[in-house]
C-alpha positions as CSV (number, residue, x, y, z in Angstrom):
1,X,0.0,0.0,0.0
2,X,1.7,3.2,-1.1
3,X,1.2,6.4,1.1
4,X,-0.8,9.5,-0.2
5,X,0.5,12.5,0.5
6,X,-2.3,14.9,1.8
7,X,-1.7,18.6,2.5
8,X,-0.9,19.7,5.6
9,X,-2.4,23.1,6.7
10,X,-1.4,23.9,10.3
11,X,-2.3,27.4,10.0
12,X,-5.5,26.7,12.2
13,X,-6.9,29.5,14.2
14,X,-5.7,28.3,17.8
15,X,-7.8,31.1,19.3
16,X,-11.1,30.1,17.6
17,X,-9.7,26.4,18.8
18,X,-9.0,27.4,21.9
19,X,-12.7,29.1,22.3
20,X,-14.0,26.0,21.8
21,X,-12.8,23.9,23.8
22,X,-13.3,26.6,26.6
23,X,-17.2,26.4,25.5
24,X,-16.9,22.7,26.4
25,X,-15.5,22.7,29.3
26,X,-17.4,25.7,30.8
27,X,-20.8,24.2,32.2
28,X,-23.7,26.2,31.5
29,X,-25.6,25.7,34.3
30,X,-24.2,27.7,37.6
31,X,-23.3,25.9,40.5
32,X,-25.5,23.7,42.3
33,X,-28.5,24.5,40.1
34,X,-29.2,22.0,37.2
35,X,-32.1,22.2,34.4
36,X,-33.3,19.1,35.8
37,X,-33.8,20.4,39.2
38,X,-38.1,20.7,39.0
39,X,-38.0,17.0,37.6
40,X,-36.1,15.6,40.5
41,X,-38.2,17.2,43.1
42,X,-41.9,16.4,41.6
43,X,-40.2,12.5,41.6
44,X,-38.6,13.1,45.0
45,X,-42.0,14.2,46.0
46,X,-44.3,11.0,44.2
47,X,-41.7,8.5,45.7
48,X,-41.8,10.1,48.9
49,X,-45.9,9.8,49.0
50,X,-45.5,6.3,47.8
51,X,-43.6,5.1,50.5
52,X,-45.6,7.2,53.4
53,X,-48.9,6.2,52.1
54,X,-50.6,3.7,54.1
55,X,-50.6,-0.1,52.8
56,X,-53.7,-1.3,51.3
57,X,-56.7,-3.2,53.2
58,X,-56.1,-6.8,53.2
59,X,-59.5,-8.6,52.7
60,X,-60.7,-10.5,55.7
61,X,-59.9,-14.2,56.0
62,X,-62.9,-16.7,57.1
């Protein structure tokens, strides 16, 4: 297999690079404070009322 010589342009903008990978790294919620916040709590909430409710009636043996 003979090797293809591709151009090599190393001329990349290492500041728009650099931007980027800033952007990705950055999170974009602050801290503590997630979008999914309001979805956790309204399950927090339904388990929570699950497992205080009271058990169901058992019907009567005999």
């Amino acid at each position: 297999m003979v090797p293809v010589e591709t151009p090599c342009d190393l001329s990349t903008d290492t500041g728009r690079l650099a931007a980027q990978v800033e952007a990705l790294l950055d999170p974009q919620e602050t801290e503590g404070v997630f979008h999914d916040s309001p979805e956790c709590n309204s399950l927090l909430l339904t388990a929570g009322a699950v497992l205080l409710s009271p058990p169901t009636p058992r019907p009567k043996k005999g």
